[in-house]
C-alpha positions in Angstrom: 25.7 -16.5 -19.8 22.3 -16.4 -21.6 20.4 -17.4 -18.1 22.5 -14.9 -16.4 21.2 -12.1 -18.4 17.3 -13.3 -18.0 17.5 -13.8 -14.3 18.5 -9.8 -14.7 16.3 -8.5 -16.8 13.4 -11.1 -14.8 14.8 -8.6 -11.4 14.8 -5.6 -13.0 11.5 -6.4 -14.1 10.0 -6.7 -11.0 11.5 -4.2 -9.2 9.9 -1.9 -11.6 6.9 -4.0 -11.0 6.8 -3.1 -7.6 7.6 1.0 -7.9 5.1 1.1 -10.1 2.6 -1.0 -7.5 3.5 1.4 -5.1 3.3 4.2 -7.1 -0.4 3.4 -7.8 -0.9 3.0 -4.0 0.2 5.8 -3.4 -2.3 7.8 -5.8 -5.5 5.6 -4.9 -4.5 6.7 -1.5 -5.1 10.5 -2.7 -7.6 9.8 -5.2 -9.8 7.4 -2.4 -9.6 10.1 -0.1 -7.2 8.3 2.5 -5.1 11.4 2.8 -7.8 13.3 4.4 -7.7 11.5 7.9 -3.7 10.2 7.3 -0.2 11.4 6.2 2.6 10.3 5.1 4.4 10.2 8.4 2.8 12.7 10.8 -0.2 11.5 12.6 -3.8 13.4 11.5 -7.2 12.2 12.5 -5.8 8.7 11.8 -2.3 7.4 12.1 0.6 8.6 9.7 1.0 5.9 6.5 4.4 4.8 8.2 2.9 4.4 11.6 0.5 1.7 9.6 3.3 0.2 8.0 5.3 -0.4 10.8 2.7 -1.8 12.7 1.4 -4.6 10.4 5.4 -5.2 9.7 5.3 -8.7 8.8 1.6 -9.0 8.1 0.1 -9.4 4.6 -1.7 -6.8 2.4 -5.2 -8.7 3.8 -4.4 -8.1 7.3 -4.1 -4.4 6.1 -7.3 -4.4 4.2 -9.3 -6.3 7.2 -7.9 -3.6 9.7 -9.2 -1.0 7.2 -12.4 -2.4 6.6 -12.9 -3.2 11.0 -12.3 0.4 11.7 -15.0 2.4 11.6 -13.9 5.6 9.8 -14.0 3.6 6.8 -17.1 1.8 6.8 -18.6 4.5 4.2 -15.2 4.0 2.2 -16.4 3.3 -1.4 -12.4 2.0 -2.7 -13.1 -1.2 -4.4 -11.4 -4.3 -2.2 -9.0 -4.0 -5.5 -8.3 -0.1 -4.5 -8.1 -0.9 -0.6 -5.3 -3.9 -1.2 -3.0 -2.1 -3.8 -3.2 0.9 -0.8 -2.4 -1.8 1.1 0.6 -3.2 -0.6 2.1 0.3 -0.6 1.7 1.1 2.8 3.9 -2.3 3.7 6.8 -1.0 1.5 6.6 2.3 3.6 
């Protein structure tokens, strides 16, 4: 009974874990300046969040924050590589 209840309180732990990762995404996304050029899910100067998300489905945060770094728009981004791979954890949960 006793390891029942701390495998569930261990999973309810990290699923708050992760809303709260992508809940700082999400803001560093805003506060880096990300949601000048991209949406949420309608394309802008770059492509919509989701569109991101759905094409690196299956990749890992790095291949995010490599693509972000290669494309050019970005190259006078100063996020942190911190910043650029919590963004980039979020946008996979999209």
């Amino acid at each position: 009974m006793k390891l029942i209840s701390i495998a569930v309180v261990t999973a309810v732990a990290l699923a708050a874990a992760g809303i709260a990762q992508a809940q700082d995404g999400a803001a560093l996304a805003q506060k880096s300046g990300c949601m000048t050029c991209h949406a949420l899910d309608a394309k802008k100067m770059g492509p919509s969040f989701k569109d991101a998300a759905a094409k690196f489905k299956g990749k890992t945060d790095a291949d995010v924050v490599a693509a972000i770094k290669a494309s050019k728009p970005h190259a006078s981004s100063k996020a942190s590589d911190d910043d650029l791979k919590a963004v980039s954890k979020w946008i996979l949960t999209l």
